[in-house]
C-alpha positions in Angstrom: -65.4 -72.3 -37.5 -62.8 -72.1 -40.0 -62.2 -68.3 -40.0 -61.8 -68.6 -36.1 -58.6 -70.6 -36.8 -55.4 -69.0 -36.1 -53.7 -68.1 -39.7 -51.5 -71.1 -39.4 -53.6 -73.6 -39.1 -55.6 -72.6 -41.4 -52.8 -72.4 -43.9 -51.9 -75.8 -42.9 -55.4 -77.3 -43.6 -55.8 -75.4 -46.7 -52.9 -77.2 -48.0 -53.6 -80.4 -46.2 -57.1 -80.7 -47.9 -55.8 -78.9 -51.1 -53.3 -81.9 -51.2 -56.5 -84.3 -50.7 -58.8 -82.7 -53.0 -56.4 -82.6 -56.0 -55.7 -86.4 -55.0 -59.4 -87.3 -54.9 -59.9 -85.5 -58.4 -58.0 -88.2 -59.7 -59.2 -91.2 -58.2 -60.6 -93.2 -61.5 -56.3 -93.4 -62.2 -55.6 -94.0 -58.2 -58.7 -95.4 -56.5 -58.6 -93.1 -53.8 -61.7 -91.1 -53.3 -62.6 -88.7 -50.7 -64.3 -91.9 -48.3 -60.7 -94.4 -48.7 -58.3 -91.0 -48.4 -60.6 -90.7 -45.4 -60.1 -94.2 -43.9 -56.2 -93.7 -44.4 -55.6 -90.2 -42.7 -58.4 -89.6 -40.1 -57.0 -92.1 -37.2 -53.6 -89.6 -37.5 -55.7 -86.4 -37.5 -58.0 -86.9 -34.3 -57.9 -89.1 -32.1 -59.5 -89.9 -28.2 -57.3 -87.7 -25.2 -57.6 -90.9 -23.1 -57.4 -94.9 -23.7 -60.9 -96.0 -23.9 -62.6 -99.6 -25.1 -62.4 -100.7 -28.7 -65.9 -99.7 -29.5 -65.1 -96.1 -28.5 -62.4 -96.3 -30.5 -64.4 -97.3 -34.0 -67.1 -95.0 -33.4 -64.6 -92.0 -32.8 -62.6 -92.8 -36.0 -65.7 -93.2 -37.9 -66.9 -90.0 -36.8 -63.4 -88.3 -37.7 -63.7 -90.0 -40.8 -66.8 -88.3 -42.2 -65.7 -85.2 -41.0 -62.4 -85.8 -42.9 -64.5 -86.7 -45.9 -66.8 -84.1 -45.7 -63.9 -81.5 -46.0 -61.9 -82.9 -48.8 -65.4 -83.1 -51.0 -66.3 -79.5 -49.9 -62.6 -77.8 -49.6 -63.4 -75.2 -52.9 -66.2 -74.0 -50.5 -64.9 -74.2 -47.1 -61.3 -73.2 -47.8 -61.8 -70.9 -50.8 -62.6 -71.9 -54.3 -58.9 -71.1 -55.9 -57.8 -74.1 -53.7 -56.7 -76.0 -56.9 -54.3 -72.9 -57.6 -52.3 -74.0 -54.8 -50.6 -76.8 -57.5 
């Protein structure tokens, strides 16, 4: 799904999660591993097109979340392994 990105957003991401991956690296100095940088940035990455109920509302940002984790623990492989060389 990646490669069927337009260029920019996939330059974007690449830096986004390049960003999130060096952060995560460090978390035994900052506490912030890939689940809490998760928590903090997925509600501002995704979100519902309409209001819906509370409920909706957790089970869509815990859904975004995971995703959001799942790409700052796998960046190297999803957005190329010389990620770290964008620092």
């Amino acid at each position: 799904l990646v490669n069927q990105l337009p260029e920019a957003n996939l330059i974007l991401l690449r830096h986004l999660f390049g960003v999130l991956h060096h952060i995560e690296q460090n978390s035994g100095v900052n506490q912030m591993n890939a689940f809490n940088l998760a928590l903090c940035i997925a509600p501002n990455m995704l979100w519902l097109p309409s209001p819906t109920g509370p409920e909706e509302e957790s089970r869509s940002t815990k859904k975004v979340a995971s995703l959001v984790q799942f790409l700052i623990e796998n960046s190297g492989e999803i957005f190329g392994g010389d990620i770290a060389t964008l620092f």
